[in-house]
Biotite code that builds the C-alpha atoms (Angstrom):
import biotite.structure as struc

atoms = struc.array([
    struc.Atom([114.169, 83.713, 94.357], chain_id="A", res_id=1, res_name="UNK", atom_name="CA", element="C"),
    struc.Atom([112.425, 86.828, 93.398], chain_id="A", res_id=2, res_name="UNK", atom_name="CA", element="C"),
    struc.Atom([112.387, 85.907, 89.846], chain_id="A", res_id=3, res_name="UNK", atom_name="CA", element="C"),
    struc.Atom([111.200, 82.159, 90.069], chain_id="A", res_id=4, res_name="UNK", atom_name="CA", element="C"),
    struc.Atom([108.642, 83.967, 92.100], chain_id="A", res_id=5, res_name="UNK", atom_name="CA", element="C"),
    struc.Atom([108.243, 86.416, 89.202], chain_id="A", res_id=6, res_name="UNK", atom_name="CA", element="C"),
    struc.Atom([108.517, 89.123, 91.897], chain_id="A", res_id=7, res_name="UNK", atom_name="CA", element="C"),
    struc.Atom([110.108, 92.783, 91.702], chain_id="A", res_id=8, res_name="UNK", atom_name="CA", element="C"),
    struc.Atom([113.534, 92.391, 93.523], chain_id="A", res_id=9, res_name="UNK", atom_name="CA", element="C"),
    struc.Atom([111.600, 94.722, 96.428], chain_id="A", res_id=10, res_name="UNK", atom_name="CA", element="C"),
    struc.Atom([108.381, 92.931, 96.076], chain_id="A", res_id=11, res_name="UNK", atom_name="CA", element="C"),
    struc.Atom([110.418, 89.978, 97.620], chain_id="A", res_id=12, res_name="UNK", atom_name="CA", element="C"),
    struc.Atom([112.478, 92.007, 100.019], chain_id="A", res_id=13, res_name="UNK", atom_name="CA", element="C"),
    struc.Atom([109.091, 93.177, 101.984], chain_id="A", res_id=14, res_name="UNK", atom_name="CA", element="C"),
    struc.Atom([108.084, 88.986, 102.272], chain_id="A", res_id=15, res_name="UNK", atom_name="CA", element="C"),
    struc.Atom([111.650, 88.966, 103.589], chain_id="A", res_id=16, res_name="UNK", atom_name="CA", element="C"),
    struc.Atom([111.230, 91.584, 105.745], chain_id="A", res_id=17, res_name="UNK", atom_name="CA", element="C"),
    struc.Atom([108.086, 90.592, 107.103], chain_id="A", res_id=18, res_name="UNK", atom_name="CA", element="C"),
    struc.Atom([106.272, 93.713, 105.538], chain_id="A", res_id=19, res_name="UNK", atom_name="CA", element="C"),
    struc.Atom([104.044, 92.138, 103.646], chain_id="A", res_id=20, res_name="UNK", atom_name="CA", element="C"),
    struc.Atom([101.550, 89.189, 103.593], chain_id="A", res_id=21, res_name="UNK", atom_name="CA", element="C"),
    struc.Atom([102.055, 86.360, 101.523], chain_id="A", res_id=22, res_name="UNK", atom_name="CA", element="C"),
    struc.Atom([99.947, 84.680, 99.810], chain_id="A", res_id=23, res_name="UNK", atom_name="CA", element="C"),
    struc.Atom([98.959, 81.186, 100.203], chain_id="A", res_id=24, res_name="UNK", atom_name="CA", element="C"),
    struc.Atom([100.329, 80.547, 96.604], chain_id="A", res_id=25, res_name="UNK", atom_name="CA", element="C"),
    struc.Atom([103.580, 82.272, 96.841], chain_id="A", res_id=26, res_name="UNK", atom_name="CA", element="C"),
    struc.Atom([104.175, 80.387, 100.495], chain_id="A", res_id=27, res_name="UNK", atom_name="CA", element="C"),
    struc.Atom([103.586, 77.022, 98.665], chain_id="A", res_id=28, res_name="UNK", atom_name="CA", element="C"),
    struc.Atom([105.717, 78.249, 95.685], chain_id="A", res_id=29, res_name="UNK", atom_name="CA", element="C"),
    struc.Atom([108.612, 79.106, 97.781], chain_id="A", res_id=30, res_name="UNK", atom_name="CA", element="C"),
    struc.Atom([108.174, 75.746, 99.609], chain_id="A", res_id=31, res_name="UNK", atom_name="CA", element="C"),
    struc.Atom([108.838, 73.802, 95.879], chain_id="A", res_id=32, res_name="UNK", atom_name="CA", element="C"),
    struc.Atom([111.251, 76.133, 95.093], chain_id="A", res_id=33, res_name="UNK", atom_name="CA", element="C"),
    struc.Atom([113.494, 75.067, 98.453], chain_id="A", res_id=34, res_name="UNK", atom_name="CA", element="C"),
    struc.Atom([112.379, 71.678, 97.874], chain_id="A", res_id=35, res_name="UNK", atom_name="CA", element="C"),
    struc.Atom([110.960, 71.456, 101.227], chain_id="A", res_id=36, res_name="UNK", atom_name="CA", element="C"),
    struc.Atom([107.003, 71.836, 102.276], chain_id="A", res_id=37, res_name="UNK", atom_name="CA", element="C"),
    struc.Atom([104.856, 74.295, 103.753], chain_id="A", res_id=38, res_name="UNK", atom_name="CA", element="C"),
    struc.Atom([104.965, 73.165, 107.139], chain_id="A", res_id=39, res_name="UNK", atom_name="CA", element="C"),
    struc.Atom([108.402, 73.234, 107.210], chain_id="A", res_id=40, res_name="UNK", atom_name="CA", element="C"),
    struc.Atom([108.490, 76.776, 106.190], chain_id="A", res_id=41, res_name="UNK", atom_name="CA", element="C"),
    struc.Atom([105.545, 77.589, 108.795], chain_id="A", res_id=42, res_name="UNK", atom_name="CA", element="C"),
    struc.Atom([107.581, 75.601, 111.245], chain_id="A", res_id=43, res_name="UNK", atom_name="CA", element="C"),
    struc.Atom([110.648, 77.496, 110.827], chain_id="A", res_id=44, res_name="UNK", atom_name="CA", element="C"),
    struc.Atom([112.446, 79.113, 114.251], chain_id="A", res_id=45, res_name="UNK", atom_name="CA", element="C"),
    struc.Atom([114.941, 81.605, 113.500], chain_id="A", res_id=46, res_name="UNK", atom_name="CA", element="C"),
    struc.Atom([116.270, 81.157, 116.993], chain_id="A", res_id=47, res_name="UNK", atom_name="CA", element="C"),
    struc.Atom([118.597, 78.534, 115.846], chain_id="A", res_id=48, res_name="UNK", atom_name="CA", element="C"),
    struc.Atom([120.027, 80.687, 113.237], chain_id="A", res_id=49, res_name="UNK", atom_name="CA", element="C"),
    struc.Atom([123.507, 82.217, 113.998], chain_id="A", res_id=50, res_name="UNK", atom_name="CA", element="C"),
    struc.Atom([125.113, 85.032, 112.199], chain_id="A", res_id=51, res_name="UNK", atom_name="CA", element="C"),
    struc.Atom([128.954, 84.684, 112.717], chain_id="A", res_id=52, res_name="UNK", atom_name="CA", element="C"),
    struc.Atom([130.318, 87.994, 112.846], chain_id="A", res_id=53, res_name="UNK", atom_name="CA", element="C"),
    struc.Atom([133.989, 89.960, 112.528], chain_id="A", res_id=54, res_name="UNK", atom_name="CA", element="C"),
    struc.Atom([135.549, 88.895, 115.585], chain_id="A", res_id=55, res_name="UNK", atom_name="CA", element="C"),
    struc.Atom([133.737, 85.059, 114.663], chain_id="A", res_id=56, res_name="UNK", atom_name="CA", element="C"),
    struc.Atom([131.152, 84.994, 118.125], chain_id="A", res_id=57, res_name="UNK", atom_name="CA", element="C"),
    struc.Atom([127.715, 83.976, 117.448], chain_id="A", res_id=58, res_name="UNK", atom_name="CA", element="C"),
    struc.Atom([124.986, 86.265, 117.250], chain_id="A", res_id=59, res_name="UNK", atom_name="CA", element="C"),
    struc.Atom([121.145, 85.204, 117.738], chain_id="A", res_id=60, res_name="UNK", atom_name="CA", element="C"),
    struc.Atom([119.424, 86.631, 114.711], chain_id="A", res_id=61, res_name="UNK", atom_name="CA", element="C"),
    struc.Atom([115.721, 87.097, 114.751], chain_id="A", res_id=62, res_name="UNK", atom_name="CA", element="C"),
    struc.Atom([113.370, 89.284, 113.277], chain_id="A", res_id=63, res_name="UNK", atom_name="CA", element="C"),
    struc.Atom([111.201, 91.402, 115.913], chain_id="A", res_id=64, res_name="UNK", atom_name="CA", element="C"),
    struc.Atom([108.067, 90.185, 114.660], chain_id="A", res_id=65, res_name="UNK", atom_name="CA", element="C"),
    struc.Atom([106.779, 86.465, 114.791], chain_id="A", res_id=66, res_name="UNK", atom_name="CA", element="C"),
    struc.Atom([103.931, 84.728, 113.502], chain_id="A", res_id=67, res_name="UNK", atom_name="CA", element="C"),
    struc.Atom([102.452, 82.318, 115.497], chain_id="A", res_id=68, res_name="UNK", atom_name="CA", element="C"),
    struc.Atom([101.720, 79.274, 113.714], chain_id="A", res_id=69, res_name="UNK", atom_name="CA", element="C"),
    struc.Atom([98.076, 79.065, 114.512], chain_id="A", res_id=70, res_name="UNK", atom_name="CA", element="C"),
    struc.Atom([97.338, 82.396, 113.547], chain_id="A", res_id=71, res_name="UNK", atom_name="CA", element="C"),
    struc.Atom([99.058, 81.823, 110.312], chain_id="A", res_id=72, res_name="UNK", atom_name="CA", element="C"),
    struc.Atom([97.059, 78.667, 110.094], chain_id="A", res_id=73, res_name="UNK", atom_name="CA", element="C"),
    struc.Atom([93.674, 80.245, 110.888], chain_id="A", res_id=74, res_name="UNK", atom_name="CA", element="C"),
    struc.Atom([94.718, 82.691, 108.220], chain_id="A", res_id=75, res_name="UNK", atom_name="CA", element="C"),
    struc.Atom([95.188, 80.569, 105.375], chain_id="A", res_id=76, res_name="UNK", atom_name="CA", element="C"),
    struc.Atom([92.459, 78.478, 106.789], chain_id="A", res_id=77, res_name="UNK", atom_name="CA", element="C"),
    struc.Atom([90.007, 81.909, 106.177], chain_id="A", res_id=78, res_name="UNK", atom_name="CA", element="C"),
    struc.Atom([91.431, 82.476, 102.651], chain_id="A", res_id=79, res_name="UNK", atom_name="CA", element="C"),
    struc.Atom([90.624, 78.764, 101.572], chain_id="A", res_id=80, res_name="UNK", atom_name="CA", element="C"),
    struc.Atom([86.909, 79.400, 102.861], chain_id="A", res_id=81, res_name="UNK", atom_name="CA", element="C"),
    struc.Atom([86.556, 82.575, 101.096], chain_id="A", res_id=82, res_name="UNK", atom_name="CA", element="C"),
    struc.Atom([88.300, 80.746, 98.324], chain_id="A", res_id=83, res_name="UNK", atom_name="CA", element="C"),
    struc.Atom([85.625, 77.965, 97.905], chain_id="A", res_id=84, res_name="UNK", atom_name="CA", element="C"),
    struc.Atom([82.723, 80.363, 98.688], chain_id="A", res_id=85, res_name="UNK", atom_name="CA", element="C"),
    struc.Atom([83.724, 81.924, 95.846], chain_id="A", res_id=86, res_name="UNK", atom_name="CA", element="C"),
    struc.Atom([83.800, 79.040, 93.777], chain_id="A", res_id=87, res_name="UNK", atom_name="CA", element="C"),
    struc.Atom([81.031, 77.942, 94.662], chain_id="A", res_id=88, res_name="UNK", atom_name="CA", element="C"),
    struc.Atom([78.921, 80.948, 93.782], chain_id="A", res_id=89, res_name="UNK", atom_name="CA", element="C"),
    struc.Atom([80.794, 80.689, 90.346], chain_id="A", res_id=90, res_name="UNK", atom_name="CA", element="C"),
    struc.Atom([78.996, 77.368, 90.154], chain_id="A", res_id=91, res_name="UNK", atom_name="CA", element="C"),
    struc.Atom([75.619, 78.519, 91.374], chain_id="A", res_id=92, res_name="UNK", atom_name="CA", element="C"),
    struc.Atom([75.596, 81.219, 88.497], chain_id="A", res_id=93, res_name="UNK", atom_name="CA", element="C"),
    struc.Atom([76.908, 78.648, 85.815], chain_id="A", res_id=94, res_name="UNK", atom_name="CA", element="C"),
    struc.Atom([73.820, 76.574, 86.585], chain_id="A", res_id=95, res_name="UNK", atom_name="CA", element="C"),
    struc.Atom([71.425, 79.313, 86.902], chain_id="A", res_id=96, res_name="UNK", atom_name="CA", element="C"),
    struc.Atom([72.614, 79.927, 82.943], chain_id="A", res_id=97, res_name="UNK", atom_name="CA", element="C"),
    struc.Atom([72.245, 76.464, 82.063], chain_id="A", res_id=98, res_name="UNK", atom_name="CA", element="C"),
    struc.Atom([75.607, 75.701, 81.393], chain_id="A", res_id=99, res_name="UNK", atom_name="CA", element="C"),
])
């Protein structure tokens, strides 16, 4: 994953880890890459998860932060903003010039 990302093998292990913020990019790259969409990902609940251990009983694994979905929604919803203000002052000075 980390290389179809074209990640460091650590840069990956902190999204894993949920050390790091992703970008909106990456998340959507990872969605193709798993074949699967966004939403899904954002959607995910680790609660149904099980980690079979040694003596085979069923262990609940989950992570001891979580990201509401909203909040990650208002996030990427903020980046695409800044995103297109951006873009749009990139047009603003390419018709100042004339171009």
């Amino acid at each position: 994953m980390a290389d179809q990302l074209e990640l460091s093998l650590s840069g990956y292990g902190k999204i894993e880890r949920n050390e790091t913020d992703i970008s909106i990019s990456k998340l959507e790259k990872i969605a193709k890459i798993l074949h699967t969409d966004v939403n899904t990902i954002l959607s995910f609940d680790e609660k149904h998860i099980f980690n079979i251990s040694e003596n085979k009983q069923a262990n609940i694994s989950m992570r001891d932060q979580h990201i509401n979905q909203m909040e990650l929604f208002d996030i990427i919803t903020q980046q695409y903003k800044e995103e297109i203000a951006h873009l749009k002052a990139i047009i603003d000075q390419l018709l100042k010039k004339g171009v």
